[in-house]
N, C-alpha and C positions, 0 to 999 in steps of 0.2 A: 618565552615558551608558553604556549596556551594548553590551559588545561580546563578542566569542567569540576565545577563541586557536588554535578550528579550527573554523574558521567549513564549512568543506566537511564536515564531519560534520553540518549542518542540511539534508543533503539528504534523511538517514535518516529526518526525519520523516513523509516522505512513505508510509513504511509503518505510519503511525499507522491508512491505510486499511485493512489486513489485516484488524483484528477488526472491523470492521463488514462487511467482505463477507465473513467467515466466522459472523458474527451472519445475517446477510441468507439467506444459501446453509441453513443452518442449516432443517431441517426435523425433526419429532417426528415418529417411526414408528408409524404406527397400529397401533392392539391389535386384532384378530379376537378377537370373541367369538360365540359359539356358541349362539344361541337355539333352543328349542323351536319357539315363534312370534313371528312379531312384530307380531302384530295388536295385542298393547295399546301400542306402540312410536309416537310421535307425531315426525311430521316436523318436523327442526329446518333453519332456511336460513344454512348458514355465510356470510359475509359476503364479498366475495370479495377485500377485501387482507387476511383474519386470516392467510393466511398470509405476508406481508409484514414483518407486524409485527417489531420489534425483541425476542427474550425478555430477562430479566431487565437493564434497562437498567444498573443499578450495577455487577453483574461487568463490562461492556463500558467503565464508565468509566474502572475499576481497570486496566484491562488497557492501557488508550491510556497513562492518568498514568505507568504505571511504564516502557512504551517511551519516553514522552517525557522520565522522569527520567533514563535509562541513555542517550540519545541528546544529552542538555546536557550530563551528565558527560564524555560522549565530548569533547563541543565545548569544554568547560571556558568558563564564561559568565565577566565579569567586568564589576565595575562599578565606573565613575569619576564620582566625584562634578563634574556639571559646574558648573564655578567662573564665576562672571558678567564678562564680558569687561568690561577695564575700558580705561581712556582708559591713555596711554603717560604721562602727568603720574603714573599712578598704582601703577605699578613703583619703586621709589627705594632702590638699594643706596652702602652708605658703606664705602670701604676707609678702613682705619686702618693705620698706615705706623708700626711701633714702628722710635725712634730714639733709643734706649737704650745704655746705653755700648758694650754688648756687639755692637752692630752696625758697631760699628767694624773686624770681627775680616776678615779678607782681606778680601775682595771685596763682603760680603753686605751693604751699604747700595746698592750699585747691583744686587745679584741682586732685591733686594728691589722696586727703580724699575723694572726690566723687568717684574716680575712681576705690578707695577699695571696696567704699559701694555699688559698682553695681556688685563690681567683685564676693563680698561674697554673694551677691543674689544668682546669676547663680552656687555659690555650695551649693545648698541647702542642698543636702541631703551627704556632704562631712565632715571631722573634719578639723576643720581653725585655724591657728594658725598667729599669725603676729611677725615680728623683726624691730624694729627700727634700721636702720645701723644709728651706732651712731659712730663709727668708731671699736666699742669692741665687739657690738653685745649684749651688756648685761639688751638691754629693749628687752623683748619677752612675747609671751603670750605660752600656751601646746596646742597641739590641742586637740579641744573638737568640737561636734557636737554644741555644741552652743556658736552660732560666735560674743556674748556680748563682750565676754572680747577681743577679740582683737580686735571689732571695736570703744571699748572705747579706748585701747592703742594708736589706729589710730588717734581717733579722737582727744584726749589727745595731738599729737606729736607735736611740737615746732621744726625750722629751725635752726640748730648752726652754729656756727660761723668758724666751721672746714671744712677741705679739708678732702674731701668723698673718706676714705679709706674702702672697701665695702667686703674685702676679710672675716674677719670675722664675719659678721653679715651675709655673705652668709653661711658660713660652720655652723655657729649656726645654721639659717634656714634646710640644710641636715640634721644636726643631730636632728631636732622635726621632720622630716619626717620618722625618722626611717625604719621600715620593712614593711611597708605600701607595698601593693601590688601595689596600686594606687597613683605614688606622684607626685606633681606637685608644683614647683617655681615658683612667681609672681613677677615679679621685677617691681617697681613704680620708677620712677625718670625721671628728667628732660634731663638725657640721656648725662652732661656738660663733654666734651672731657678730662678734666680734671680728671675726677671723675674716666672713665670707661676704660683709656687707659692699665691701668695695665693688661697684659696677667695671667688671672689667672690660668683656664682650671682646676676647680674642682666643676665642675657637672655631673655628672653622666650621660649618657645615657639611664639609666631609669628614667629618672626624667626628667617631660616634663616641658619644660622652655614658659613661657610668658615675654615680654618684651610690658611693658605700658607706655610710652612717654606721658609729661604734652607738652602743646603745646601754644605759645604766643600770646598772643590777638591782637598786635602788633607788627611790627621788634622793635627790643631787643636796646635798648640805652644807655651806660654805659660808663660814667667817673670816675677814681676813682681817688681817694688822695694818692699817692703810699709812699710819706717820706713828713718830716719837719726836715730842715735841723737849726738848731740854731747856732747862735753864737754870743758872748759877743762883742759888738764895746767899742769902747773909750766911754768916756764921759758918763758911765751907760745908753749905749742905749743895746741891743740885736736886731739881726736880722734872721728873720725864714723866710726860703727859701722854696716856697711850690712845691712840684714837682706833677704832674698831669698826669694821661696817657689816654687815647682816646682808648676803646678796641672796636669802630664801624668803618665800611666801611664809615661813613659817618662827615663833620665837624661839632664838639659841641661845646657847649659856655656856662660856668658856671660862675656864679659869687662865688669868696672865700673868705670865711669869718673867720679871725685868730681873737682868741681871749685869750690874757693873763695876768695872776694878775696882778688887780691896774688900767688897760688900759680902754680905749674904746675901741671895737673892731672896727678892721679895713676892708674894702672890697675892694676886683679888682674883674673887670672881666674878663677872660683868654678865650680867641678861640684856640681849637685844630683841627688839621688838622686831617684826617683820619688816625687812630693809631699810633698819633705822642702823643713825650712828651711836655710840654709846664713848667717851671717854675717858679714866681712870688714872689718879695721879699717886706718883710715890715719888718719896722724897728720900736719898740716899747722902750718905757723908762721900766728901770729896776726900780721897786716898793719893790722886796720882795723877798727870797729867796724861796719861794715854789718851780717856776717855771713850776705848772704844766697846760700845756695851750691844747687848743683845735683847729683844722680846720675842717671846712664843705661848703660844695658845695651843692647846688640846687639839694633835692634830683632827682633819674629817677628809674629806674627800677631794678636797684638794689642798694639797702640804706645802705647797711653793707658797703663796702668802700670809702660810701659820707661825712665818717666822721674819725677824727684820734686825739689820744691824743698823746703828745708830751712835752717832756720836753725842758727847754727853760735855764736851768741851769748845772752844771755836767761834764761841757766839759773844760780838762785841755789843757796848749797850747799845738797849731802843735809845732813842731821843725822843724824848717827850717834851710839847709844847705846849703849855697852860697859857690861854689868853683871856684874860679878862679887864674890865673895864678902867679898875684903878689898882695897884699893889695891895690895898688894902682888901682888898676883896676876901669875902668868909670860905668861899667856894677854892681861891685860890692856896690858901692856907690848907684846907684840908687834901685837896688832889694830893698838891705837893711832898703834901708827909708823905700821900700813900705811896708817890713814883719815887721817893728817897727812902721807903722804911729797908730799914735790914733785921728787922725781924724774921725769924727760919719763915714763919705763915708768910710772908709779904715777897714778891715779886720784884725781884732784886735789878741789877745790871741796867739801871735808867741814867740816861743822860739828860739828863731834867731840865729845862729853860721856861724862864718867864717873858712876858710880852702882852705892849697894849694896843689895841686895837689900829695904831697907826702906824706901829713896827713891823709889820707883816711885807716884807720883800721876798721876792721869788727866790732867793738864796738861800734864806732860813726854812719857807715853804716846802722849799722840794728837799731838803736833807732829813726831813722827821720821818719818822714811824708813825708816831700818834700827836695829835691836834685834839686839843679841848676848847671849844670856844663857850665861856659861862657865863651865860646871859648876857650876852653882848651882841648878838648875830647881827641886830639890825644896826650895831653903831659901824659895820665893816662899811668900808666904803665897795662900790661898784667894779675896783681894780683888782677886789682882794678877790674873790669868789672865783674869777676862771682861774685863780694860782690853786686855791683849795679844790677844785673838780681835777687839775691837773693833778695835783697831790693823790685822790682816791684813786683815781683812773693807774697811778703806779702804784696801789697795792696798800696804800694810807688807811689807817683809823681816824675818821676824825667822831666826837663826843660833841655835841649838842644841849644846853642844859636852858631852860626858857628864865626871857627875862618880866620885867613888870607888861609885858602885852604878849603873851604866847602866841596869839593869831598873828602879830608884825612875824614876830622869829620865823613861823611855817612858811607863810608869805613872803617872804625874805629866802626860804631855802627852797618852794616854789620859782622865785625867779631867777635863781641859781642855777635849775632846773631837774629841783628835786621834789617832784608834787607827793609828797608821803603820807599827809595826815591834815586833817581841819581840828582848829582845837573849837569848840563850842562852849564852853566854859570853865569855870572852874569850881572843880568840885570840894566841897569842906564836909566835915561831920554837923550829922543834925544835933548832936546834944553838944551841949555846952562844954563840958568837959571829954567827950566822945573823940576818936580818932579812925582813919583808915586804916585796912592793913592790907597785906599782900598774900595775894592767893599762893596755895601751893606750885611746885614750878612745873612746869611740863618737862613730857620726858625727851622731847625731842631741844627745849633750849641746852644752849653751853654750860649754864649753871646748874644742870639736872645735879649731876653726879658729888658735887659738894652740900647742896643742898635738898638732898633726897630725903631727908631723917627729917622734915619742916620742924619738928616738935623740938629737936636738939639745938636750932639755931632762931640768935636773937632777930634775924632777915625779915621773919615773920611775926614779929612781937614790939619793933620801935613804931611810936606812933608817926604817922602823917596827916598834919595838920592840914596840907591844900593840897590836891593835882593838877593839871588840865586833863580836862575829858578830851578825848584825842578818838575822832575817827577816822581809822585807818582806811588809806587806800590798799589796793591788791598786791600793789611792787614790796608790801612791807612784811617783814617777821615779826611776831609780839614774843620779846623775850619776860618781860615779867607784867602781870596782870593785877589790878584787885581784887580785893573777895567779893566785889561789885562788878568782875569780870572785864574794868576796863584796863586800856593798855598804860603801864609805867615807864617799860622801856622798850621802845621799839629799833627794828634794825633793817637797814634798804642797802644793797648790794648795789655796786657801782662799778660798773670793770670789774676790776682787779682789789677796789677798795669796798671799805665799807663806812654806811653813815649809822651812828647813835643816838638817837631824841630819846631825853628821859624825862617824862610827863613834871616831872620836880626837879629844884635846882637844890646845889649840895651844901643848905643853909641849912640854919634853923627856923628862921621863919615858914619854910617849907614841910620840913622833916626832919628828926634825930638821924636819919640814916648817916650820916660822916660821922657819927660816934657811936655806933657799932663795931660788934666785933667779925661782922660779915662785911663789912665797906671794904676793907682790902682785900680780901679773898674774892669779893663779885669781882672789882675792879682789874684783878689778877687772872681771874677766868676771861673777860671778859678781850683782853689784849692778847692771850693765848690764844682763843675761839679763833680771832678777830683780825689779827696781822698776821700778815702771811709770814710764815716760819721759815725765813731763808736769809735771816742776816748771819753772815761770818762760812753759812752751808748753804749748798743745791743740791738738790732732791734730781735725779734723771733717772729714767726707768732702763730696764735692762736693754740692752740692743741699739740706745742712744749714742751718739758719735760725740767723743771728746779727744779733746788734743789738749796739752800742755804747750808751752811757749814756744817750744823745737818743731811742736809739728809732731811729735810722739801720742801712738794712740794709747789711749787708756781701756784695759780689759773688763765692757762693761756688759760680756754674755750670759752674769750670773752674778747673783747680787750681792754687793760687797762693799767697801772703806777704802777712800784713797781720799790722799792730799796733794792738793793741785794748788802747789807756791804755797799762798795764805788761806787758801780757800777748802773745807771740807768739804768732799763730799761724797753723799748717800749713794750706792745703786741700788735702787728698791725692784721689787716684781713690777712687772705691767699689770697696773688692775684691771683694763680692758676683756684680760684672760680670767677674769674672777669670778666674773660673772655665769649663771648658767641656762642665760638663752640659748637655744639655738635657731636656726634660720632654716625655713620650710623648703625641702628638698629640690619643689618647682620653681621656688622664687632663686635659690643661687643655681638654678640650671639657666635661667633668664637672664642674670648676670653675668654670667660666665660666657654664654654663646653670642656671636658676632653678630651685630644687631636686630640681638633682641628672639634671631630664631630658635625654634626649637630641635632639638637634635636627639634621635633615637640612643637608644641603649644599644652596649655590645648584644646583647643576646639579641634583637631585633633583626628582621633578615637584612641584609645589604640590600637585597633586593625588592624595592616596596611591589608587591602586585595590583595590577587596576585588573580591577571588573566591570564587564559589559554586559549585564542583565540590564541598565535604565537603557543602553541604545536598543539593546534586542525588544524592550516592549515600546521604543518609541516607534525601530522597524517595521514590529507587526502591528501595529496602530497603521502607520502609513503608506505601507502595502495594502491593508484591509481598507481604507478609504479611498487609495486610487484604487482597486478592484471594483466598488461599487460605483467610481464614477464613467471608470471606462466600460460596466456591464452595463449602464444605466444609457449612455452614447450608445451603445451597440444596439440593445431593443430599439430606443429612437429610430436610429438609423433604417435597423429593418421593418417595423411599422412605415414608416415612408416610402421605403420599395414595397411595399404592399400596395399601399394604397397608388401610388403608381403605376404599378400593373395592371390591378383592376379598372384602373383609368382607362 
């Protein structure tokens, strides 16, 4: 349909009359010529409209075209493609209502139910249909003109405990919109970066997309409980390890509260720094064999991971492997006590083994947890080392202690291929009687949280007689420093494992450090921090698929304790949802439409309009140029018959 966006500028046409009454009015000047006689002159009878006539009819049309091209540019014309009215069965828009964990977070699963019920107002005269992305797609309503039933489904929806997989509650919602002439996609959600990063690119280009953001009443503040780490001590205590993570710009402070059979529960309260982790250990008496215990934190704005259940039973021992160069060894004597102390302080449930440097078979290899190799590195032969990379790579500790040439040891785990550190020498105190010490810890190492109070523990008070000065490469963590800022114990991440260099070896010619009363408590954090916490349990986040030995699923929609044959285990929240980015509205419209195009809003017309104001002033450009060339021919022309005649 053509229309004009200044339609009162079509009155100017009316002067497209000017060149034909100036054609019309338009007379040639007679020529006087001068005869002798004009007896041989024969009478001619002029016609009596020749002077009526119209002269050169193509300039006069050039002249109209180009008024009437400058006269539509005025108007700016414009044209909408007119789309074929259809019946009202044949509009059919589908809101989808993400209910995803993250819409748990304040208020935004009912900001989100308002947002339906205004949206299905404005289709009144449309069929609605609704999808719960529930990750399957398999809550939906059909479209009908009457939009009860899916704003009871709406209204009905509940927030789960899963990470917002949306690809098929989307392709559900396409297929209820069928061959609709008129279809349109409503997406409800809180928009969590988590949720919407998946490149999906299966919306259609006829299907007009809406994107409807819940929006927070305040900035977003969320700590969650991410593990509880247990472990059995001597003397029927257990100790559960809480680990904590901070997902705001800004520092929180929770108080945690662990509670297990038979006890009273216990409280700390933990400060985290902006999106740091923070850890907290208690120690309870063992009552009962249930073991099935609880932590919760002060809820905030989002309560799904202010809470966690955990098992505090199940856990068979590490195996620990001490290698060193002879039985006799100082270093070996001392680990030893600390992987077999049963004192309540000491890190109980070790399966302890000795070994020297030519005993190392891939059998014994691959069944540890942790590997101490003490000051022996360079005597391993060349067979042993891909057994020990295979070892970290599943998830291994191994401990590193230098021997009488610390550059060999680096160099040696260099061509392992572990470039972590050059030692450059070794450092002693300048006075005679003088010693090193260790700086206070940072707050982001493992041993923060036992050793926060510096002044209370002797960590920072035994002397150190030698170190290697150790400069670190980039792949490396500095877990403990000097008060001369260099690294004591460093830490490099490997897969799934991790590796341990400690600038000093667990002598005395080194350091008093293995007769201290901090030596089993580092060593104890340290294997905590450090092995992954999955002997005897598995950790699977909610919505994870498990089976038992039949083929029987296990209910894992919401997080909870089940035992599977010998094996514990956890169902935790998805931390994915914890988080409180979300994703730029343009960028998951990019994602979501089929390669890569861009796709209007419902509100936008179906009908895109083009405008013809650039052709109307190219028209009267090129009208007004051939008018001048064909005026410019035409004088020509009759200058020639002049000069002709007068010939």
């Amino acid at each position: 349909m053509l229309s004009f966006q200044n339609p009162s500028a079509l009155w100017l046409l009316t002067t497209l009359a000017v060149p034909v009454i100036l054609h019309l009015l338009h007379r040639q000047k007679l020529q006087t010529i001068v005869f002798p006689t004009t007896r041989f002159l024969r009478l001619a009878q002029i016609p009596r409209d020749g002077r009526q006539k119209l002269n050169n009819i193509l300039l006069l049309i050039l002249r109209m075209a180009t008024m009437a091209a400058v006269i539509l540019l005025i108007a700016k014309p414009t044209y909408t493609k007119r789309i074929k009215l259809l019946d009202e069965d044949d509009k059919t828009a589908v809101i989808v209502l993400d209910t995803s964990a993250s819409m748990a977070t304040q208020d935004y699963l009912e900001q989100a139910k308002n947002i339906a019920e205004d949206t299905a107002k404005s289709l009144k005269n449309w069929k609605l249909a609704a999808v719960i992305a529930d990750n399957a797609g398999n809550l939906f309503t059909t479209p009908s003109t009457n939009h009860d039933d899916a704003l009871k489904l709406i209204n009905d929806a509940k927030y789960s405990y899963l990470h917002g997989k949306h690809r098929k509650p989307i392709e559900k919602a396409l297929a209820l919109l069928g061959n609709a002439s008129t279809k349109s996609l409503i997406l409800i959600s809180d928009f969590q970066y988590g949720d919407w990063a998946e490149k999906l690119e299966i919306v259609p280009d006829d299907v007009k997309l809406e994107l409807k953001p819940t929006t927070p009443k305040q900035p977003r503040n969320n700590v969650a409980i991410t593990q509880v780490d247990s472990r059995e001590l001597g003397n029927q205590k257990i100790q559960s390890i809480v680990t904590l993570r901070n997902f705001t710009p800004t520092t929180q402070s929770r108080t945690v509260t662990v509670t297990t059979p038979g006890n009273t529960p216990q409280q700390a309260k933990v400060t985290l720094n902006p999106h740091a982790l923070a850890r907290t250990a208690f120690v309870f008496d063992k009552h009962s064999n249930d073991g099935q215990a609880k932590a919760t934190i002060d809820h905030d704005d989002y309560p799904i991971d202010d809470q966690i259940d955990f098992w505090t039973i199940g856990f068979p021992p590490l195996k620990a492997l001490v290698v060193a160069e002879n039985e006799n060894d100082e270093q070996l004597i001392y680990l030893e006590k600390t992987f077999n102390a049963t004192a309540e302080q000491a890190q109980a449930a070790f399966d302890t083994k000795i070994a020297s440097v030519d005993t190392l078979d891939d059998d014994i290899v691959q069944t540890q947890n942790i590997i101490a190799i003490l000051s022996c590195a360079t005597e391993l032969d060349n067979t042993t080392w891909p057994k020990l990379k295979a070892f970290l790579e599943n998830g291994g500790l191994l401990i590193v202690t230098p021997g009488d040439s610390p550059a060999a040891d680096l160099a040696t785990l260099k061509n392992a291929g572990w470039d972590i550190a050059q030692a450059n020498a070794i450092a002693k105190p300048i006075a005679k009687n003088a010693s090193l010490g260790i700086a206070p810890i940072d707050q982001d190492s493992p041993f923060a949280q036992i050793f926060k109070d510096h002044e209370k523990h002797d960590l920072f008070t035994f002397p150190i007689r030698k170190h290697v000065r150790l400069k670190t490469n980039a792949n490396t963590t500095t877990l403990i420093k000097s008060l001369d800022n260099l690294p004591l114990a460093i830490q490099h991440r490997h897969k799934q494992g991790n590796l341990v260099f400690f600038a000093f070896a667990f002598d005395r010619s080194w350091s008093d450090f293995p007769l201290t009363n901090s030596f089993l408590p580092l060593i104890r954090e340290l294997v905590a921090a450090l092995v992954p916490q999955n002997q005897g349990k598995k950790r699977f986040p909610c919505g994870q698929v498990i089976q038992d030995k039949n083929g029987n699923l296990i209910d894992t929609t919401k997080p909870s304790l089940a035992k599977l044959d010998d094996l514990y285990i956890e169902i935790t929240p998805d931390y994915t949802e914890s988080s409180i980015d979300t994703i730029n509205l343009d960028d998951a419209r990019k994602l979501l439409v089929a390669g890569g195009q861009s796709v209007a809003s419902i509100a936008d017309d179906p009908a895109q309009p083009k405008q013809f104001h650039k052709l109307c002033a190219f028209l009267a450009i090129a009208f007004f140029a051939t008018e001048l060339i064909v005026s410019a021919y035409s004088d020509k022309t009759r200058r020639r018959q002049k000069i002709t005649t007068t010939t």
